[in-house]
VMD Tcl script that builds the backbone (N, CA, C; Angstrom):
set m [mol new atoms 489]
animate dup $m
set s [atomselect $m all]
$s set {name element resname resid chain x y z} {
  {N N UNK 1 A -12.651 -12.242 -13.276}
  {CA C UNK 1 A -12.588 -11.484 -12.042}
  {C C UNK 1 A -13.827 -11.827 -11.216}
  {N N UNK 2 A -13.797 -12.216 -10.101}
  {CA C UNK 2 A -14.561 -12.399 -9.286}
  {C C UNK 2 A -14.139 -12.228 -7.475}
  {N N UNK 3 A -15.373 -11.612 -7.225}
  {CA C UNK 3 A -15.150 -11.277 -5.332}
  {C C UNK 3 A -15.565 -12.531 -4.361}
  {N N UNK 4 A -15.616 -13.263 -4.974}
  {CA C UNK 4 A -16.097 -14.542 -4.150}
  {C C UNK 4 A -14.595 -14.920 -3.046}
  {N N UNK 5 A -13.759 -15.304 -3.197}
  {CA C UNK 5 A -12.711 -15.295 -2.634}
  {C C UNK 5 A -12.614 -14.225 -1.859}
  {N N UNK 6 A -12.760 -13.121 -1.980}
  {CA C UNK 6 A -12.600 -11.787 -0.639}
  {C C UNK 6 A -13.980 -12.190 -0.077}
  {N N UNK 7 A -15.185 -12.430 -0.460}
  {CA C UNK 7 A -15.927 -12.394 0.240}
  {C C UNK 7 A -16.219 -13.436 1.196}
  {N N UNK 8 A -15.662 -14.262 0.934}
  {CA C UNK 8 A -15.431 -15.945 1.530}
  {C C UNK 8 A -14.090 -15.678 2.890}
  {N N UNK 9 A -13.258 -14.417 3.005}
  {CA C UNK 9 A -12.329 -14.664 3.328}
  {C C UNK 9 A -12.418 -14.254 4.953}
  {N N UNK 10 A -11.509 -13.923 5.945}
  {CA C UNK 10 A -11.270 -13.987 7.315}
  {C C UNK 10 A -11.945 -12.113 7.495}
  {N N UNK 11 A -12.343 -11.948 8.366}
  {CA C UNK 11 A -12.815 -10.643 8.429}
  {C C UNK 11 A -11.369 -9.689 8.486}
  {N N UNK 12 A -10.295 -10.008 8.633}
  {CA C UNK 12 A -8.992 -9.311 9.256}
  {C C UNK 12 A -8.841 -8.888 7.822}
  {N N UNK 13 A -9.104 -10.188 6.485}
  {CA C UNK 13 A -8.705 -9.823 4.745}
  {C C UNK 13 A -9.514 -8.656 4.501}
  {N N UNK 14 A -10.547 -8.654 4.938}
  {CA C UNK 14 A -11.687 -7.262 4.880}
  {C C UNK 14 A -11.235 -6.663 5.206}
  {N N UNK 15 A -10.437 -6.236 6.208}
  {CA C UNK 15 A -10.790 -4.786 6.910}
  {C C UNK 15 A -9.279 -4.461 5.383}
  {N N UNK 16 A -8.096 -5.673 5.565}
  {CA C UNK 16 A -7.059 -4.964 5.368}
  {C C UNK 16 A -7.433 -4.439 4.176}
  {N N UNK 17 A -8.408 -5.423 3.137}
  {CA C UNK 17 A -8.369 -4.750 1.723}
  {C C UNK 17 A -9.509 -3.724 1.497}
  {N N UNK 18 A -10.573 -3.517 2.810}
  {CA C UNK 18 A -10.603 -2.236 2.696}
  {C C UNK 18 A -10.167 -0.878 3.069}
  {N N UNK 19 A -8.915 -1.083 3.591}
  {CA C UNK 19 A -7.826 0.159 4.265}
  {C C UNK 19 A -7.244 0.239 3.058}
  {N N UNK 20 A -6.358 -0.614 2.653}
  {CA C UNK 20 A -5.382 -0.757 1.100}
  {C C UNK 20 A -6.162 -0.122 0.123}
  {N N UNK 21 A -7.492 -0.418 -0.031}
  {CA C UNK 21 A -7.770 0.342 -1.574}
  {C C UNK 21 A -8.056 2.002 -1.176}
  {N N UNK 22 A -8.407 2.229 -0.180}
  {CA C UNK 22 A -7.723 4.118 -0.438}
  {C C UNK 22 A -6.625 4.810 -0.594}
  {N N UNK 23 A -5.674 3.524 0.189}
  {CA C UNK 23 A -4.406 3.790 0.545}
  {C C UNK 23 A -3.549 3.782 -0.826}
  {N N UNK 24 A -3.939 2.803 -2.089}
  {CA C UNK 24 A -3.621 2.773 -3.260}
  {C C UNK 24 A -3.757 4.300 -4.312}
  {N N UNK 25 A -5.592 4.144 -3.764}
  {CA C UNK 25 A -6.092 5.817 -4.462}
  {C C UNK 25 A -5.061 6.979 -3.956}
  {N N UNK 26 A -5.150 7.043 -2.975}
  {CA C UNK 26 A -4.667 8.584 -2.096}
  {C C UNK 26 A -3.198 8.676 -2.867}
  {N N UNK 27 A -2.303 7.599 -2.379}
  {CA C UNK 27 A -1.003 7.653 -2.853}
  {C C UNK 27 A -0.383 8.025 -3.840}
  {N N UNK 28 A -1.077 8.122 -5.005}
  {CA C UNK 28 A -0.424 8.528 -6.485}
  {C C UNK 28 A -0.939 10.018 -6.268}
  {N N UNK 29 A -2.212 10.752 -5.933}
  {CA C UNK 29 A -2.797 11.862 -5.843}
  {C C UNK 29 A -1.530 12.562 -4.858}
  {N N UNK 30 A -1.293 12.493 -3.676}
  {CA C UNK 30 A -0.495 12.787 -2.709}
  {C C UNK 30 A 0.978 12.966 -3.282}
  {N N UNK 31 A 1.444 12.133 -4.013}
  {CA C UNK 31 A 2.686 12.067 -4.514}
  {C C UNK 31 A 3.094 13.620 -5.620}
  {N N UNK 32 A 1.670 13.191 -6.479}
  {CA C UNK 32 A 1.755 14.411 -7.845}
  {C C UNK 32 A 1.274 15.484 -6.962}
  {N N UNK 33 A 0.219 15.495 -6.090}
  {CA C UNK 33 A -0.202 17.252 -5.944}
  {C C UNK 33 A 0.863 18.381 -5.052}
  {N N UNK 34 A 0.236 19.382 -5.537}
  {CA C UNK 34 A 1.302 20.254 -4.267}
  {C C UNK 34 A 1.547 19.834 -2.842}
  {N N UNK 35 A 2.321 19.932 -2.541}
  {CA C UNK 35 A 2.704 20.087 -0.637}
  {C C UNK 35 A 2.432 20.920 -0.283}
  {N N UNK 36 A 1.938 20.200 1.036}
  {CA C UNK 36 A 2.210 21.710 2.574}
  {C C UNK 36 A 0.688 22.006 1.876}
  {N N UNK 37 A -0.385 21.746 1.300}
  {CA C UNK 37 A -1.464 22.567 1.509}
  {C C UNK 37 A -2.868 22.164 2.362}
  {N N UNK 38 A -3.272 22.789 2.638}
  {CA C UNK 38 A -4.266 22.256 3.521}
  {C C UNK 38 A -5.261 20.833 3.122}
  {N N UNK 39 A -5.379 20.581 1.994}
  {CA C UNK 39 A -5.689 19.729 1.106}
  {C C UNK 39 A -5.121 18.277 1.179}
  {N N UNK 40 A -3.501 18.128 1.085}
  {CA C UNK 40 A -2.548 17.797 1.135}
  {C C UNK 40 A -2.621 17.232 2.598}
  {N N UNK 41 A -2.082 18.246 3.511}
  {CA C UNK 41 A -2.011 17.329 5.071}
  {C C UNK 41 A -3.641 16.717 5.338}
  {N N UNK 42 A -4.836 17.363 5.077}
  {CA C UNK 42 A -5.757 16.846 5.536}
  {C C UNK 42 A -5.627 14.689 4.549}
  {N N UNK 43 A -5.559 14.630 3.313}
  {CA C UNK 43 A -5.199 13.662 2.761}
  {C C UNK 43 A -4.520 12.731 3.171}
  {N N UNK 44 A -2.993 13.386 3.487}
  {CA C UNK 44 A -2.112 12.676 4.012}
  {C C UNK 44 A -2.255 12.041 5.232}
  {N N UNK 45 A -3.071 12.577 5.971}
  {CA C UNK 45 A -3.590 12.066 7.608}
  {C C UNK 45 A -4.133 10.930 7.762}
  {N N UNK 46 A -5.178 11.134 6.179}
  {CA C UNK 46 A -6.389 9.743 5.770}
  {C C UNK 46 A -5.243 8.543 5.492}
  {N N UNK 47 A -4.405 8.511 4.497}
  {CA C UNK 47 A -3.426 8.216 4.062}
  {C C UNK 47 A -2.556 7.611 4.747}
  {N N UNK 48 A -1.878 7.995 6.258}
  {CA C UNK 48 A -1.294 7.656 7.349}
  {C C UNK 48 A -2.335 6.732 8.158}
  {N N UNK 49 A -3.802 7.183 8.323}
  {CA C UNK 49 A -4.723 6.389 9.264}
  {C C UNK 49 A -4.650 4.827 7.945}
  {N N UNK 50 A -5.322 4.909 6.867}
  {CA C UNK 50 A -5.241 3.641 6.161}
  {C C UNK 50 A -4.303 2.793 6.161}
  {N N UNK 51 A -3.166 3.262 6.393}
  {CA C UNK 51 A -1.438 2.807 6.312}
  {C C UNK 51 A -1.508 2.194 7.451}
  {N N UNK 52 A -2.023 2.291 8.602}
  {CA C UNK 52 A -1.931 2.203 9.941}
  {C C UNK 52 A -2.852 0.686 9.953}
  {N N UNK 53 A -4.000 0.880 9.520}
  {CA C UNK 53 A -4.899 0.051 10.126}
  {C C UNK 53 A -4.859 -0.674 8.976}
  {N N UNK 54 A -3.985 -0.869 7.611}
  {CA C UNK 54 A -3.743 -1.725 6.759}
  {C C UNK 54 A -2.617 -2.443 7.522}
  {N N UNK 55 A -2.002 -1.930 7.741}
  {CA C UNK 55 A -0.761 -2.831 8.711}
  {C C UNK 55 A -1.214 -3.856 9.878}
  {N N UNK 56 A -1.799 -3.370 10.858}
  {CA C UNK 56 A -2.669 -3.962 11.936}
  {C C UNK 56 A -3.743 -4.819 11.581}
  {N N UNK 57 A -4.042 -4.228 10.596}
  {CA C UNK 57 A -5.038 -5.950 10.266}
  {C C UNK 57 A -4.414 -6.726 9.857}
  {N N UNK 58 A -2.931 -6.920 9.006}
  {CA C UNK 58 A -2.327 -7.562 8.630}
  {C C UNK 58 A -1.917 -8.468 9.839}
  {N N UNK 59 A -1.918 -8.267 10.949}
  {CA C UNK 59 A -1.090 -9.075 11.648}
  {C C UNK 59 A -1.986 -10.298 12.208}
  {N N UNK 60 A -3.273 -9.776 12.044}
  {CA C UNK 60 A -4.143 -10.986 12.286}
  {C C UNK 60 A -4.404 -11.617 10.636}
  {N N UNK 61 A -3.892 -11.632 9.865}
  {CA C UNK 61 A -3.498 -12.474 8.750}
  {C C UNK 61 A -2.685 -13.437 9.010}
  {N N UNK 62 A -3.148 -14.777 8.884}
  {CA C UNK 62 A -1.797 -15.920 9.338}
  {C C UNK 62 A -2.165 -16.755 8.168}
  {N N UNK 63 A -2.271 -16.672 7.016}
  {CA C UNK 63 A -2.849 -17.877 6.074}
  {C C UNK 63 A -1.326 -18.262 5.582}
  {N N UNK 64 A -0.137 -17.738 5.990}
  {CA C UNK 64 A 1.474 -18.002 5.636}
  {C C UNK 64 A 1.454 -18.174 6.914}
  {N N UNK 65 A 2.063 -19.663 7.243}
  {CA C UNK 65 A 2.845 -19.565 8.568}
  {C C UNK 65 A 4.172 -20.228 8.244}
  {N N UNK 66 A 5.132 -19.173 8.587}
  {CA C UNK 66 A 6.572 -20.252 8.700}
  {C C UNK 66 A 7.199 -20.086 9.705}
  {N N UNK 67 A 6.902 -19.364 11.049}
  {CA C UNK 67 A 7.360 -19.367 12.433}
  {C C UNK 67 A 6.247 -19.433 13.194}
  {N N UNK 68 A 5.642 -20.634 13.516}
  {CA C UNK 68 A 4.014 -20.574 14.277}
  {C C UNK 68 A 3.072 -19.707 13.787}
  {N N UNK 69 A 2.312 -18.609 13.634}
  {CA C UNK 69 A 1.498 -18.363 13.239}
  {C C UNK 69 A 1.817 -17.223 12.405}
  {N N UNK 70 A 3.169 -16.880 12.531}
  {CA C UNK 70 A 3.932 -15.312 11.817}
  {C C UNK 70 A 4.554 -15.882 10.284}
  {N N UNK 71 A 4.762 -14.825 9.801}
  {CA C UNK 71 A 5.236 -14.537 8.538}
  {C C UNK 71 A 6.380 -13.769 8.225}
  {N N UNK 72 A 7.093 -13.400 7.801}
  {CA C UNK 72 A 7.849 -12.072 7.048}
  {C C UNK 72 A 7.239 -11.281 6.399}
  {N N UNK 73 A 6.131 -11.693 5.718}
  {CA C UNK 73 A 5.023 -10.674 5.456}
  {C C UNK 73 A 4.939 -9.242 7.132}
  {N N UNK 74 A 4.785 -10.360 8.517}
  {CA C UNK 74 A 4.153 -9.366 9.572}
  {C C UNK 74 A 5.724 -8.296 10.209}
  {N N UNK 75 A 6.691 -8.800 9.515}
  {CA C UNK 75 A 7.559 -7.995 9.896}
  {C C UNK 75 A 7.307 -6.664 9.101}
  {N N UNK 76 A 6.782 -6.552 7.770}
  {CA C UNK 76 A 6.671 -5.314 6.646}
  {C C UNK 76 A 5.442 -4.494 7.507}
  {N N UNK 77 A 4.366 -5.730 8.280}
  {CA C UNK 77 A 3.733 -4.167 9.409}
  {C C UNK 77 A 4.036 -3.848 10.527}
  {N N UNK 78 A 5.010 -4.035 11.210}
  {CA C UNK 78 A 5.832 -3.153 12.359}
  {C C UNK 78 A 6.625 -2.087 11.485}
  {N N UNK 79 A 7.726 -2.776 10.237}
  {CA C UNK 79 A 8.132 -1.685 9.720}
  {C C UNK 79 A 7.099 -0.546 8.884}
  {N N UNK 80 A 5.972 -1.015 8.518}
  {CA C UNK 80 A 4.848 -0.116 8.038}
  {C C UNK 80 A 4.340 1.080 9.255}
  {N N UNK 81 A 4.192 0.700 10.432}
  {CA C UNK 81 A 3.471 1.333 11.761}
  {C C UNK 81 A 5.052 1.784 12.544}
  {N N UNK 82 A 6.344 1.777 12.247}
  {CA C UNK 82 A 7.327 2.766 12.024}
  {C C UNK 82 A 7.332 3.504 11.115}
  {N N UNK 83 A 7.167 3.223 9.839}
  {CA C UNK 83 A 7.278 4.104 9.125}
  {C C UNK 83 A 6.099 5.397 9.058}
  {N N UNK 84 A 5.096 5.027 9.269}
  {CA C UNK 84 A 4.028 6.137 9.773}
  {C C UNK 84 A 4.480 6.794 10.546}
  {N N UNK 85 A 5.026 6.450 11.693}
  {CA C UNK 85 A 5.368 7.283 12.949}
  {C C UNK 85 A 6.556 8.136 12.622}
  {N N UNK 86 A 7.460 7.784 11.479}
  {CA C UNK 86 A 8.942 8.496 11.534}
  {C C UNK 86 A 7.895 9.768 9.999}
  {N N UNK 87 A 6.872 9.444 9.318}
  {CA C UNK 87 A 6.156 10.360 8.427}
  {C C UNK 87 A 5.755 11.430 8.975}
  {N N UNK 88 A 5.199 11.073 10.213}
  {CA C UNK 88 A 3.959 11.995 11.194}
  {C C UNK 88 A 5.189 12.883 12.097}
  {N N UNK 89 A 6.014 12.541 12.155}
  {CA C UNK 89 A 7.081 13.053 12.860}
  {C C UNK 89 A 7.894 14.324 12.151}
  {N N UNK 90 A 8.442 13.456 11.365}
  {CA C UNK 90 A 8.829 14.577 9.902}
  {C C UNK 90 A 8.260 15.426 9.232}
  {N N UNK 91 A 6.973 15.376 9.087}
  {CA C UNK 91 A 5.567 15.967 8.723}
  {C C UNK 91 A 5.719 17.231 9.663}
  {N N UNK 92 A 5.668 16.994 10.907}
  {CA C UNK 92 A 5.093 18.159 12.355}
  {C C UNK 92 A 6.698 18.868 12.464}
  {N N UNK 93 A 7.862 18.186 12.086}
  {CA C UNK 93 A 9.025 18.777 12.465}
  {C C UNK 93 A 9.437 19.718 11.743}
  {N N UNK 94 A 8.938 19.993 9.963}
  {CA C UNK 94 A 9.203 20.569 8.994}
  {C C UNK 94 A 10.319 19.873 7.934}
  {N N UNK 95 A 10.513 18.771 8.274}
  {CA C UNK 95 A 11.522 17.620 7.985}
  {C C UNK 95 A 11.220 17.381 6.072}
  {N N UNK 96 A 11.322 18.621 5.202}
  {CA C UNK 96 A 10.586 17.920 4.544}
  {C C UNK 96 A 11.161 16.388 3.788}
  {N N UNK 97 A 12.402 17.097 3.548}
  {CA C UNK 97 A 13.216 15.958 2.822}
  {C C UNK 97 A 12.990 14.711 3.333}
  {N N UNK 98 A 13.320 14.312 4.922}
  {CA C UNK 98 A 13.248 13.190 5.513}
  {C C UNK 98 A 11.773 12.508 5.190}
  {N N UNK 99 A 10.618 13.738 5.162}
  {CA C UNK 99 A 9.182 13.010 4.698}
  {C C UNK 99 A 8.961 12.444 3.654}
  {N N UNK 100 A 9.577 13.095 2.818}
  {CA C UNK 100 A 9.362 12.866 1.511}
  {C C UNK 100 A 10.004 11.122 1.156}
  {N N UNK 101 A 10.987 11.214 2.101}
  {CA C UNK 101 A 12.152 9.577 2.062}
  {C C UNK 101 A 11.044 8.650 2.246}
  {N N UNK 102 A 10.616 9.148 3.330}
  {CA C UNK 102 A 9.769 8.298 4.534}
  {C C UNK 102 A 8.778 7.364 3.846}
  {N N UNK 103 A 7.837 8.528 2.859}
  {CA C UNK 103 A 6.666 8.261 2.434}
  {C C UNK 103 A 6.866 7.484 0.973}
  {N N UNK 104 A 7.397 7.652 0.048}
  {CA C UNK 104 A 8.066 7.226 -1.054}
  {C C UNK 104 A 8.521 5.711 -0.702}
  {N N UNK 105 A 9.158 5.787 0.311}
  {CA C UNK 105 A 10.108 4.128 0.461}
  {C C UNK 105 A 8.476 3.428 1.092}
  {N N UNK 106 A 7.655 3.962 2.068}
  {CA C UNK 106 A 6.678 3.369 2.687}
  {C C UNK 106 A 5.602 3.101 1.487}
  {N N UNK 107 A 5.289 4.086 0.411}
  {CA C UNK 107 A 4.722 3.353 -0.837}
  {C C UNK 107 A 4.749 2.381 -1.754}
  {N N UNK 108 A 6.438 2.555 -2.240}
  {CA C UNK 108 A 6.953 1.705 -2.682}
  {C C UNK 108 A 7.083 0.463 -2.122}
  {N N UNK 109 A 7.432 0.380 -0.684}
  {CA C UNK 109 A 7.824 -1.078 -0.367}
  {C C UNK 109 A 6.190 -1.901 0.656}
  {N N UNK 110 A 5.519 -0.940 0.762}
  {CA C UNK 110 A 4.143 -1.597 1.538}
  {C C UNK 110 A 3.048 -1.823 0.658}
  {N N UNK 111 A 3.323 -0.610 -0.019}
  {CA C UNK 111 A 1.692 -0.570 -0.987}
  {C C UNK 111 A 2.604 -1.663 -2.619}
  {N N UNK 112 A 3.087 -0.593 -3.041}
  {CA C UNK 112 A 3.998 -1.585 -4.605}
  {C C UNK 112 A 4.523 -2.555 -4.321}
  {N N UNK 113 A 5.312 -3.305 -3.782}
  {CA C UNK 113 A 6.095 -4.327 -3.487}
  {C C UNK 113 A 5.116 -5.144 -3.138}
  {N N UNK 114 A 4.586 -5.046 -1.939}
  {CA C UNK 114 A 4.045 -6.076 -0.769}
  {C C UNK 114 A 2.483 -6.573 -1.640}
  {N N UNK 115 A 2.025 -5.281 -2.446}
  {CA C UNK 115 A 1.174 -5.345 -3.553}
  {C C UNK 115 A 0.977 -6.409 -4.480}
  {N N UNK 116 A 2.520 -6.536 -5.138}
  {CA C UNK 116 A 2.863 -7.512 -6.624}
  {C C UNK 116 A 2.829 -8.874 -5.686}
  {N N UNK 117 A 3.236 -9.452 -4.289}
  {CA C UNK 117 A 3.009 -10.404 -3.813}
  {C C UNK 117 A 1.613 -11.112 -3.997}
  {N N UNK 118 A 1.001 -10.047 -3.399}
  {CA C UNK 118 A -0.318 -10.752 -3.424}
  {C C UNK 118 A -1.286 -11.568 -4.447}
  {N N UNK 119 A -0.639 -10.640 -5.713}
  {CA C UNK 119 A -0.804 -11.686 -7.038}
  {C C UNK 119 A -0.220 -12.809 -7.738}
  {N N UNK 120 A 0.314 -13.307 -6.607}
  {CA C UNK 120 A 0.854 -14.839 -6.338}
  {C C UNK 120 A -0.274 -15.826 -6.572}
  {N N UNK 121 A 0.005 -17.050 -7.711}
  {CA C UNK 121 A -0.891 -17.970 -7.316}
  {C C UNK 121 A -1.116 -18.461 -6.090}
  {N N UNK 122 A -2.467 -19.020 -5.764}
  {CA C UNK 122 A -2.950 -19.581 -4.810}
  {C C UNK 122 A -3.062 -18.137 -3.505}
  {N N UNK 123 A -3.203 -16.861 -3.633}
  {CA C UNK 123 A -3.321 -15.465 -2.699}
  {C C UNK 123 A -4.727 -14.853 -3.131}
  {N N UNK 124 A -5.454 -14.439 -2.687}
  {CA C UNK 124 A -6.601 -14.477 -2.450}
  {C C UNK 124 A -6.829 -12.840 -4.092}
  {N N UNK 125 A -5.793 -12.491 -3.843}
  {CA C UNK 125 A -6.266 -11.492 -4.668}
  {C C UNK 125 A -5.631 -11.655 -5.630}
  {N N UNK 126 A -5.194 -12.880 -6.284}
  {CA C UNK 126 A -4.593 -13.666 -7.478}
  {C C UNK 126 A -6.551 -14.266 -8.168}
  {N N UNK 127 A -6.878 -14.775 -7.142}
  {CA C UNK 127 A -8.304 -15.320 -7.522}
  {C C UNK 127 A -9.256 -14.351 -7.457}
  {N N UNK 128 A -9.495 -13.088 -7.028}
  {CA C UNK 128 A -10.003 -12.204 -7.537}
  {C C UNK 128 A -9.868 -11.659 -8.288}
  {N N UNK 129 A -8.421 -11.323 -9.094}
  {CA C UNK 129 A -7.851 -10.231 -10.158}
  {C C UNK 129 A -8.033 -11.671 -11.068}
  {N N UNK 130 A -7.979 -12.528 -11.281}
  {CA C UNK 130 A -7.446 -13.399 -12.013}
  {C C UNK 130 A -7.973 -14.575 -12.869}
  {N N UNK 131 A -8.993 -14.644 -11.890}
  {CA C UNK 131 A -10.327 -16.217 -12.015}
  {C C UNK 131 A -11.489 -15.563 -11.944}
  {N N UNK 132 A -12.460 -16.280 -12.981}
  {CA C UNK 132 A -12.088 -17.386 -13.651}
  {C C UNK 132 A -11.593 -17.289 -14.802}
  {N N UNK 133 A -11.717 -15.921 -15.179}
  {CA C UNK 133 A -11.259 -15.052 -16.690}
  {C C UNK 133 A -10.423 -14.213 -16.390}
  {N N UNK 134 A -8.965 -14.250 -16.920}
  {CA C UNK 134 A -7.749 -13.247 -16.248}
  {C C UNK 134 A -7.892 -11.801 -16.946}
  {N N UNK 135 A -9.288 -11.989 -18.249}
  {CA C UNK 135 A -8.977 -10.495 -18.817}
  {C C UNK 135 A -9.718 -9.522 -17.637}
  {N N UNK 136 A -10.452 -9.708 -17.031}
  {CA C UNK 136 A -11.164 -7.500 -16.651}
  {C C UNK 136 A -9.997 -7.466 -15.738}
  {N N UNK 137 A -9.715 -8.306 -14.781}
  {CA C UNK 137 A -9.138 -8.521 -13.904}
  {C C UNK 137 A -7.164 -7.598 -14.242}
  {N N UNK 138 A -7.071 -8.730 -15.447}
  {CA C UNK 138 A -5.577 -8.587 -16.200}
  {C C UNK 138 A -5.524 -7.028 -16.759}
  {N N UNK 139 A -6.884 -6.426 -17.278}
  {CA C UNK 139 A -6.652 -4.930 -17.819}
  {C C UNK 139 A -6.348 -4.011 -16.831}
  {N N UNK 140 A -7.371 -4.352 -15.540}
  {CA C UNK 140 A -6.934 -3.261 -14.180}
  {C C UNK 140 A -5.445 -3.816 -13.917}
  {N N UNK 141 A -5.226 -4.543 -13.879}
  {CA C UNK 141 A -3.777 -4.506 -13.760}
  {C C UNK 141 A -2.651 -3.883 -14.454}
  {N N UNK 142 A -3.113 -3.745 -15.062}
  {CA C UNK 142 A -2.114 -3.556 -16.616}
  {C C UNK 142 A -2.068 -2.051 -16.530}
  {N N UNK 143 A -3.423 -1.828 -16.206}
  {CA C UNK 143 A -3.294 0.338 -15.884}
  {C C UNK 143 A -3.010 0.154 -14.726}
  {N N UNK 144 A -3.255 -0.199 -14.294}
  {CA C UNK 144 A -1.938 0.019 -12.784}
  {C C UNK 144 A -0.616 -0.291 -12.884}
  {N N UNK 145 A -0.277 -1.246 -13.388}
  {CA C UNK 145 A 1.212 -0.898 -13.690}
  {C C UNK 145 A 1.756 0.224 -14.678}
  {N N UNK 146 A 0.885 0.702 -15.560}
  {CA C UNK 146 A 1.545 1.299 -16.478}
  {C C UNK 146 A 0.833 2.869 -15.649}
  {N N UNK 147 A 0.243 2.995 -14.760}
  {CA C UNK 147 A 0.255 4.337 -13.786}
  {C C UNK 147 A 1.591 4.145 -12.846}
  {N N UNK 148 A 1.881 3.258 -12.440}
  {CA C UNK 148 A 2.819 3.153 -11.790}
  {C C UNK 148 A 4.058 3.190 -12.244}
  {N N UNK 149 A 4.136 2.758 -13.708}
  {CA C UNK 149 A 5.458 2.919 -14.210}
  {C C UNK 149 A 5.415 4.979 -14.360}
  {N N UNK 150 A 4.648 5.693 -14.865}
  {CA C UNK 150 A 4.499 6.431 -15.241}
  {C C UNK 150 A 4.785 7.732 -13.964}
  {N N UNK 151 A 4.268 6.861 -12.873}
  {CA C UNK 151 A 4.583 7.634 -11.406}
  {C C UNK 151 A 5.951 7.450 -10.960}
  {N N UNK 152 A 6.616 6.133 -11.341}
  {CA C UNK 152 A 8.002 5.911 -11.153}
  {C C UNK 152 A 9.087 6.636 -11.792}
  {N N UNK 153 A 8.535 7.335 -13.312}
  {CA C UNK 153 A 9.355 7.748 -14.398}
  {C C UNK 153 A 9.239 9.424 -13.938}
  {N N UNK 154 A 7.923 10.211 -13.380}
  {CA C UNK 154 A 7.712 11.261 -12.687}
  {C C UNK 154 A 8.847 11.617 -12.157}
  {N N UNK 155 A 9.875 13.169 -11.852}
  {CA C UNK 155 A 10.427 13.229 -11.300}
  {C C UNK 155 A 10.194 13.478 -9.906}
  {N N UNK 156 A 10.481 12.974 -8.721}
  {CA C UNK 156 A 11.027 13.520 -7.394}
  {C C UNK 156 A 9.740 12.333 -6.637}
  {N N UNK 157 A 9.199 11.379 -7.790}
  {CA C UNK 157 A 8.522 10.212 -7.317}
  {C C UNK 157 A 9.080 8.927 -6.946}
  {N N UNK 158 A 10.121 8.569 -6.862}
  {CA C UNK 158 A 11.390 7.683 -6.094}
  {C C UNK 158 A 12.085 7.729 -4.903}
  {N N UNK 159 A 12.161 6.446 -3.852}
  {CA C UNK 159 A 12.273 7.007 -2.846}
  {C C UNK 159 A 13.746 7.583 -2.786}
  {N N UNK 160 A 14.657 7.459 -3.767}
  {CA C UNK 160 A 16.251 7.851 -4.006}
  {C C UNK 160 A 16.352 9.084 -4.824}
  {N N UNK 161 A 15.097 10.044 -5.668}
  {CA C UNK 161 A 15.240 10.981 -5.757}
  {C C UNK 161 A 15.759 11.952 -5.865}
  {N N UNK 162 A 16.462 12.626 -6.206}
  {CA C UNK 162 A 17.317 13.992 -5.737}
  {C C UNK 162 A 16.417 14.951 -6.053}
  {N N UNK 163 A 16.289 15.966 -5.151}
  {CA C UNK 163 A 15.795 17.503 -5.032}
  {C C UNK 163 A 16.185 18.402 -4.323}
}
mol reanalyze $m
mol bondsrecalc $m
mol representation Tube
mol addrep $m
């Protein structure tokens, strides 16, 4: 495990991977704790701002280009900076069910999904988690997936759910 690669990288990789790593923390906390408490929305706000400005730095990320300087990666942050807006919406409307959709599918598919990409050979946080020794690197991984399996197995932690 080594930071040489983030630290070597475009200032836009900074900002995003320092928005993403609260956005990682907050998310499992937010998911398990109570709703609706003052605790809770103040969190969730932080949570929505990181989501926001993890997305937006993303778009000045171009190290994938397969349409001039864009990706399919930059389509996941328009749908990321919708999906905030349809959270914050549902949130203020009393919407809870619809929030609950909102935020669950926006974890799963921005933070988990878009996440396991990045540990793609030759992705910047493949050579940080990974090189030059895959173990410290390979153990944080390994409790993160197995928190994540464990948050997945949680009931009413899926964005398909029933409650």
């Amino acid at each position: 495990m080594t930071l040489d690669p983030l630290l070597d990288a475009s200032l836009a990789v900074k900002l995003h991977v320092l928005a993403v790593i609260p956005a990682m923390v907050l998310a499992p906390w937010l998911l398990l704790m109570r709703k609706g408490t003052p605790l809770h929305r103040l969190l969730g706000r932080v949570w929505l701002v990181t989501m926001a400005v993890t997305a937006i730095s993303a778009l000045f990320i171009h190290e994938i280009r397969l349409i001039g300087i864009w990706s399919p990666i930059h389509l996941l942050s328009f749908l990321t900076l919708a999906s905030c807006l349809a959270i914050l919406r549902s949130a203020r409307a009393g919407r809870a069910r619809d929030h609950r959709r909102a935020v669950l599918g926006l974890f799963w598919m921005a933070l988990v999904g878009a996440g396991v990409f990045t540990l793609l050979p030759g992705r910047i946080m493949n050579e940080v988690m990974l090189t030059p020794s895959p173990w410290p690197g390979g153990l944080i991984l390994a409790a993160l997936a197995a928190g994540l399996a464990g948050l997945a197995l949680h009931p009413g932690t899926t964005p398909f759910a029933r409650r």
